[in-house]
C-alpha positions as CSV (number, residue, x, y, z in Angstrom):
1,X,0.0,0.0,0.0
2,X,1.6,3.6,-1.0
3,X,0.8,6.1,1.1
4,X,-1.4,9.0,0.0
5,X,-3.0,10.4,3.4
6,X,-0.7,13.3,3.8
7,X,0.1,14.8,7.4
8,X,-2.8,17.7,7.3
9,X,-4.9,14.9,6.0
10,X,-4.0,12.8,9.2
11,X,-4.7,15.1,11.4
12,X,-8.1,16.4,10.1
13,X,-9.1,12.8,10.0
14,X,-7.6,11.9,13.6
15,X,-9.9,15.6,14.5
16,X,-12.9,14.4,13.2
17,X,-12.7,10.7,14.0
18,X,-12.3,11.9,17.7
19,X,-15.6,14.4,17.6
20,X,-17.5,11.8,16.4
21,X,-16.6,9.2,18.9
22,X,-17.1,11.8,21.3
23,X,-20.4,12.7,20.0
24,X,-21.4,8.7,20.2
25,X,-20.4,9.0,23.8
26,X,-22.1,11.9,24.5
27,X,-25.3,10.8,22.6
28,X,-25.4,6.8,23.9
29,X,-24.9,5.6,19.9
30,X,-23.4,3.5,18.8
31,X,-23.0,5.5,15.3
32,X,-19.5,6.6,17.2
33,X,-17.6,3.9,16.4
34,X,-18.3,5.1,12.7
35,X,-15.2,7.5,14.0
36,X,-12.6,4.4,14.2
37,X,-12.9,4.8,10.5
38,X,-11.3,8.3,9.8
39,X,-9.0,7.1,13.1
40,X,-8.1,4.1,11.3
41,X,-6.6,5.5,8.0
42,X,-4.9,8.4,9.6
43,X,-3.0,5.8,11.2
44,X,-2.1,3.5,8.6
45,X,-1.9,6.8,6.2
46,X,-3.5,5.3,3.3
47,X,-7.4,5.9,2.4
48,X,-9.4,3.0,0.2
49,X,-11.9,5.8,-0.9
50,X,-8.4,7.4,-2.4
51,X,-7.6,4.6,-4.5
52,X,-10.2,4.6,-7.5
53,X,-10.5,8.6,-7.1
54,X,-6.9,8.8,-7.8
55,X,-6.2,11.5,-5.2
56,X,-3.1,11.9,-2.8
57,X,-2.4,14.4,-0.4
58,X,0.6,13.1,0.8
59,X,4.1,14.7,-1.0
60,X,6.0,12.7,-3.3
61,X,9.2,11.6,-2.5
C-alpha cells in the first residue's frame, strides 16, 4: 500500500474521528464507532476511498 494520506490529511481525520466518537459517547450511539474509520486511516496513512479517485495528499518523495 503507498501512502497517499498526507500529514494535514491525518490530522483532520484523527480531529474528526475523535468528535465523532465523542459525540457517540455523548449521545449513547453506537454510530460513534463510525469514528474508528477516519481514526483508522490516519493511522495507517493510506485511504481505500483514495484509491479509485486517484487523489493523494501526501508529498511525493
Amino acid at each position: 500500500m503507498k501512502c497517499n494520506v498526507g500529514t494535514i490529511d491525518k490530522v483532520v481525520r484523527i480531529i474528526i474521528g475523535v468528535v465523532i466518537i465523542g459525540l457517540g459517547f455523548y449521545f449513547k450511539s453506537l454510530w460513534g464507532a463510525i469514528g474508528a474509520i477516519p481514526l483508522f486511516t490516519a493511522f495507517i496513512g493510506w485511504c481505500p476511498a483514495y484509491l479509485p479517485l486517484g487523489i493523494s495528499t501526501c508529498k511525493e518523495k
